[in-house]
N, C-alpha and C positions, 0 to 999 in steps of 0.2 A: 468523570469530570465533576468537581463540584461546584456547580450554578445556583445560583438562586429560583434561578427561573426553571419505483416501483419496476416495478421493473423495469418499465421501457426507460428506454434512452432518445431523445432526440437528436436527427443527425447534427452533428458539429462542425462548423466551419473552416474548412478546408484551407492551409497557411502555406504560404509561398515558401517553399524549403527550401529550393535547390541554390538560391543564395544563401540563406544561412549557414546551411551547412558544406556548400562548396569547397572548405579546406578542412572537414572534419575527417578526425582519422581514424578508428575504431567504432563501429558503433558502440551505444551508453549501453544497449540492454542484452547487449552478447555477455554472454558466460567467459571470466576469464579460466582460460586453460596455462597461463605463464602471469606470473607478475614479471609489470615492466618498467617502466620511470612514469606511466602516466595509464596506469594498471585501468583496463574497462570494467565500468559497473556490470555486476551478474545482473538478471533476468531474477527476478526473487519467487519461485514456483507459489502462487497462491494456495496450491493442494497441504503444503508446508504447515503456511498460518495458519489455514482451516482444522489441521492434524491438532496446534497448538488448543486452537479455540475449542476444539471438541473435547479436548483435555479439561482446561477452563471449566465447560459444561459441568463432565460426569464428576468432574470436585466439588462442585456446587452440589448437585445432585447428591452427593454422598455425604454430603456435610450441610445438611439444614436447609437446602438453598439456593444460599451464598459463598463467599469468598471478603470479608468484608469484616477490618480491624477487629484484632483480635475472637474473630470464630476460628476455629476449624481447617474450614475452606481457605482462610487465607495464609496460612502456614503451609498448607498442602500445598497451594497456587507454588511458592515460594521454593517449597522444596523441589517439584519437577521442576522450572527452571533452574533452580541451581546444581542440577543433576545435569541438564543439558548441557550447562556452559562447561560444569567440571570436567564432561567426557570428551569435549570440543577442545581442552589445551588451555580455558582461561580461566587465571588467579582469580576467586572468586572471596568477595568477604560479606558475612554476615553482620547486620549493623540492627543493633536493637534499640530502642526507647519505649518510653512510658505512654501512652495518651487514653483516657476515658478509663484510668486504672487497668488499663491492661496492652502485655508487651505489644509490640508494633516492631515490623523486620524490614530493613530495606537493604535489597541486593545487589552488590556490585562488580562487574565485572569487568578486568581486566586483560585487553591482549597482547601479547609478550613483544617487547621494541617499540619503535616510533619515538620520538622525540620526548623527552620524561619532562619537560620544561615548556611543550605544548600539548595541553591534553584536548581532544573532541571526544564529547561527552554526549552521548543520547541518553533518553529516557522515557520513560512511562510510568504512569502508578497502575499499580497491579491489586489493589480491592477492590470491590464493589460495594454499594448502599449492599443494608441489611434487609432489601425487598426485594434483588433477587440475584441472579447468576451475574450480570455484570458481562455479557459477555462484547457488546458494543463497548460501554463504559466501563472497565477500559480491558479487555481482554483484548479488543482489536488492535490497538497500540500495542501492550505491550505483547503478544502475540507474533508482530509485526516487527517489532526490535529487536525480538529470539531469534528470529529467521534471519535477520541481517546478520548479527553476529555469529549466528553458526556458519553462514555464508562468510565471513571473514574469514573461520576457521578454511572450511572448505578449500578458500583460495590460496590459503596459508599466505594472506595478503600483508607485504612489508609495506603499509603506509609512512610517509615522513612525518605524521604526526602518530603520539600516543594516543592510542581508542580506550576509551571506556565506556561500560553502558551500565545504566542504571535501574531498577525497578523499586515504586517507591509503595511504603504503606500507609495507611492513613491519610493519603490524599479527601477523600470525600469525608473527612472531619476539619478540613482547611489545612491542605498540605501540610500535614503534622510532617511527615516522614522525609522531604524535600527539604524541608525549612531546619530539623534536625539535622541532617546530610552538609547542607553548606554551614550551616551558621557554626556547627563544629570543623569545620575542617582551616587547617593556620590560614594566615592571610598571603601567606607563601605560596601553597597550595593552589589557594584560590587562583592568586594571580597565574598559574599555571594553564588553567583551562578557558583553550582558546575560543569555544564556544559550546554552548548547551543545546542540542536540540530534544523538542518535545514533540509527544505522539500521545495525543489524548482522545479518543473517539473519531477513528477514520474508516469505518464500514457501515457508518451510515445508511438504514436501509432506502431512504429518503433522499440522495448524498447531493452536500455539496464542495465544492472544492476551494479550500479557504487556506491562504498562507498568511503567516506571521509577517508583521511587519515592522518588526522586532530589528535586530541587526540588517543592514543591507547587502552586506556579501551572503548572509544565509539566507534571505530575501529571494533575492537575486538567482542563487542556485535552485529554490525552487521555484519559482518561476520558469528558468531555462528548460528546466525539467518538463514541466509542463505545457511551453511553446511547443517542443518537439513533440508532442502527444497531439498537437491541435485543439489541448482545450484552456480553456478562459477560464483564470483564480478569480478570486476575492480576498478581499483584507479580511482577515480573520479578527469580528470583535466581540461575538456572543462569549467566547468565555476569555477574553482579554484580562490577564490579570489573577484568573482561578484557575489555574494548574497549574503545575510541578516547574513549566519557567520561571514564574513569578520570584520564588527566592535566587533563582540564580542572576534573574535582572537586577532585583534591589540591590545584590550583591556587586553590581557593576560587570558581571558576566556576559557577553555576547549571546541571545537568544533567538530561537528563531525554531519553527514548526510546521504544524501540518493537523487542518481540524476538517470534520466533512458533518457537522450541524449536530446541535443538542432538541430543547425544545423550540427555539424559535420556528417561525416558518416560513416557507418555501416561495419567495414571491411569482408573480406569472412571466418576470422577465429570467429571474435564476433557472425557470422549468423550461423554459423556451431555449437557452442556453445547454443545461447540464442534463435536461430529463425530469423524470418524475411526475411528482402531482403537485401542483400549486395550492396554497392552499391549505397544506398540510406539514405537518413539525418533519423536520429534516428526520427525527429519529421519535416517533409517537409512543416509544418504547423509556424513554429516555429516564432515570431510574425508577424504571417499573418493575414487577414479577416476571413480564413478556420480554425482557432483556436478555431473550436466552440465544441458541446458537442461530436458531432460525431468522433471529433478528438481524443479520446483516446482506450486504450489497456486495457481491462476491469482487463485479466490476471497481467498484471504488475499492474497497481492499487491496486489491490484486494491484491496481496505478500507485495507491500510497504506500503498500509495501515496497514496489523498484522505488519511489523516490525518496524514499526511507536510504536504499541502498544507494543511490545514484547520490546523494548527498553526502554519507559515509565514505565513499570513496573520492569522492572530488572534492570536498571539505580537507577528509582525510590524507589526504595525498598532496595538497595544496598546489594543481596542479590541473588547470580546467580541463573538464571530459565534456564533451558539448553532446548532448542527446543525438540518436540516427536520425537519418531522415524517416518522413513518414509520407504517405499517399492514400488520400479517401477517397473513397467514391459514395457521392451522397445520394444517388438519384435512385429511386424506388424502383423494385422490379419483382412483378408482380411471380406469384410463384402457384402454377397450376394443381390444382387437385388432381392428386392419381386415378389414372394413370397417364395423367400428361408429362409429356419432355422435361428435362432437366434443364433450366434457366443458368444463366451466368450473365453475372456481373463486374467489367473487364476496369482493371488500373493500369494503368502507360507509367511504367518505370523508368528515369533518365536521372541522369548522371550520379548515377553511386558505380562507383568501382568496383570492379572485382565482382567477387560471389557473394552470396546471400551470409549473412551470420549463422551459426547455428542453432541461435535461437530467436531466428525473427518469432516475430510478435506479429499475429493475425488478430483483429481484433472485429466479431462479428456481433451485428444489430439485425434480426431479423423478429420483426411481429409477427407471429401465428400463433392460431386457437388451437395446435397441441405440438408440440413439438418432437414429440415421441415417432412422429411419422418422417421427421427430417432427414434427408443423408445431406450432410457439408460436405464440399473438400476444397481446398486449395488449389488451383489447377498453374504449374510452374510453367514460365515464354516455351519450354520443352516440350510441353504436354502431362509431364509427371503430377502425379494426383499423391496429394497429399491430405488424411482423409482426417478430416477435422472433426464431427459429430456423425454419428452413426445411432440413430432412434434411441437416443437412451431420453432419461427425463419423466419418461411416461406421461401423464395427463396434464401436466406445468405447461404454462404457453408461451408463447416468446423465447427467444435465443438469444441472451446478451450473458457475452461470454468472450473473453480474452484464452488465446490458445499460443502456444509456445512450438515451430516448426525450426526440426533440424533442415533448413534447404540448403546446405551450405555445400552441397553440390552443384547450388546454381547459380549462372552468371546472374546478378540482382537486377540488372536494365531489361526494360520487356515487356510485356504485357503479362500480366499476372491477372487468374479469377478465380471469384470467389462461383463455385457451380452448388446450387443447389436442387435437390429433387422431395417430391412428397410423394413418399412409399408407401400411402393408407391413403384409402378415402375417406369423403365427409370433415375437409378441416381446413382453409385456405390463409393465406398470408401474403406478405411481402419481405425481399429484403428492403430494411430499410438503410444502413446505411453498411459498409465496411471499409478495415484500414487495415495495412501491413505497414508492419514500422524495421528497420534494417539495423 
């Protein structure tokens, strides 16, 4: 992003669903196995973007560093993405200009049908400053928009509108490579694309969760998005203005995004709310050297990659997909050093239909001083043990961590828990808080 300017999570408050979503018909975060007239968002695997970002990484690494107008690194950035989308089925064009005397490349890709007369456009820019790997700024976005579009491929998803995605260069010299992108393209054209979304630093290792308040139907969708998760936006305005939407607004295009913090900081009501440390720059990384892979929040990633997708396809489809329901349990429990008993922590599931999706969404907050001693699992109203974390981690502490469960052998109403046990001695904790989302 170009501006001028921890792991725990706190528990989040718990949203009355079973009204909202009382005539909901698919959940948002199931994997579609059929396109249908009102096709459900995938689950967008966070292991995916991470694969993406550690790419990002070893480019930088290989090349000076960075990734960052006209080096090296940011041709390379440009070429694996455009290898991924090539092998995925989508029209892909190369688009060059000039800036700081030297070329600048911004990639675009297309996927085949949808309405040619209404186009949904994402995007990201894909350099970095020339101080370091860039992998928050902006590897997480566009990272994050790879994976969606390959997930398009994937579904082999007929959306009723035409998709495009974008990846831009020379963002961090003042959106050179966006403002190049629109300001050539006819007024015809223009008029065609029914909205712009942008993804400019969303793994925030710091994170907070900020939408555009930009168009109100794209508003609105992320938002929805985010009710069904049980947590609380913010208008996004630290970089209002300095990324890659900004030429598409002047241009009179419909905008609308997804930001999780640069260097401002982190008030004690946002940390109270979202997590973290107060106090502190959403991303202290923010373009630095230490802007490498290490530098992101696996959790915020992992929520704005599906709402990356969850917008793409309910944008895309012009055809509301209302998020599943969800169910937290906030209340602390406390978790004995070994060799004591296995603890659980129970959610009362009602009124969702049917069986579980196949890929609910388990979403675990547990504080401990090492995590490596953990065994999670999921324990289904059946009894069946669904083994979520098994000591890996080694000497990292706390557990926050979004996990992806085939249960879709199981009736969804019930009581559902999260059971955990400490398989080493010398290390104590709690759960703090957990959710399953349908």
């Amino acid at each position: 992003m170009s501006l001028s300017v921890s792991r725990r999570l706190a528990a989040v408050t718990a949203i009355a669903v079973a009204g909202l979503f009382a005539s909901t018909a698919p959940a948002a975060l199931a994997a579609p196995t059929a396109v249908a007239a009102a096709p459900t968002p995938p689950d967008i695997p966070v292991a995916n973007v991470k694969a993406h970002l550690a790419q990002f990484q070893s480019i930088a690494t290989a090349n000076g560093g960075n990734r960052a107008h006209g080096r090296a690194g940011y041709k390379a950035s440009v070429d694996y993405v455009k290898a991924k989308l090539d092998a995925a089925g989508f029209t892909t064009t190369l688009q060059t200009f000039t800036s700081s005397g030297a070329t600048g490349y911004n990639l675009i890709a297309d996927w085949p049908g949808g309405d040619p007369d209404s186009v949904l456009m994402s995007g990201s820019h894909l350099d970095s400053v020339t101080a370091g790997p860039g992998v928050n700024d902006n590897g997480s976005g566009s990272a994050a928009v790879l994976e969606t579009a390959l997930a398009v491929s994937r579904a082999r998803l007929q959306p009723t509108k035409h998709l495009r995605f974008g990846w831009w260069g020379a963002e961090e010299l003042g959106m050179v490579g966006s403002k190049y992108y629109v300001n050539n393209l006819p007024s015809a054209e223009k008029a065609k694309i029914s909205g712009y979304l942008n993804f400019d630093m969303i793994g925030s290792p710091n994170p907070g969760y900020f939408v555009y308040d930009d168009d109100p139907t794209i508003e609105q969708t992320f938002k929805n998005y985010y009710a069904g998760l049980g947590i609380p936006t913010e208008i996004e305005t630290e970089g209002d203005g300095r990324s890659d939407h900004a030429p598409f607004k002047s241009a009179g295009i419909p905008v609308g995004g997804l930001f999780s913090g640069a260097d401002y900081t982190k008030t004690a009501a946002q940390a109270q709310k979202w997590g973290g440390t107060s106090g502190q720059a959403f991303d202290r990384c923010y373009h630095a050297s230490c802007d490498t892979s290490s530098n992101i929040d696996d959790t915020a990633l992992d929520r704005n990659a599906d709402a990356i997708a969850y917008a793409v396809w309910n944008l895309g489809a012009a055809t509301p997909v209302p998020p599943g329901p969800s169910f937290e349990n906030t209340t602390d429990v406390n978790i004995p050093d070994s060799p004591g008993a296995a603890v659980t922590s129970p959610i009362t599931v009602s009124g969702v239909t049917g069986n579980a999706p196949a890929t609910t969404k388990v979403d675990v907050n547990i504080v401990h001083t090492y995590r490596g001693d953990l065994v999670v699992d999921l324990v289904a109203p059946d009894g069946t043990v669904y083994n979520l974390h098994n000591r890996s981690g080694g000497s990292a502490d706390n557990l926050v961590q979004t996990y992806t469960v085939n249960a879709s052998g199981e009736v969804a109403d019930g009581v559902w828990k999260l059971q955990v046990k400490d398989a080493a001695a010398q290390d104590t904790g709690y759960i703090n808080s957990w959710k399953i989302t349908f």
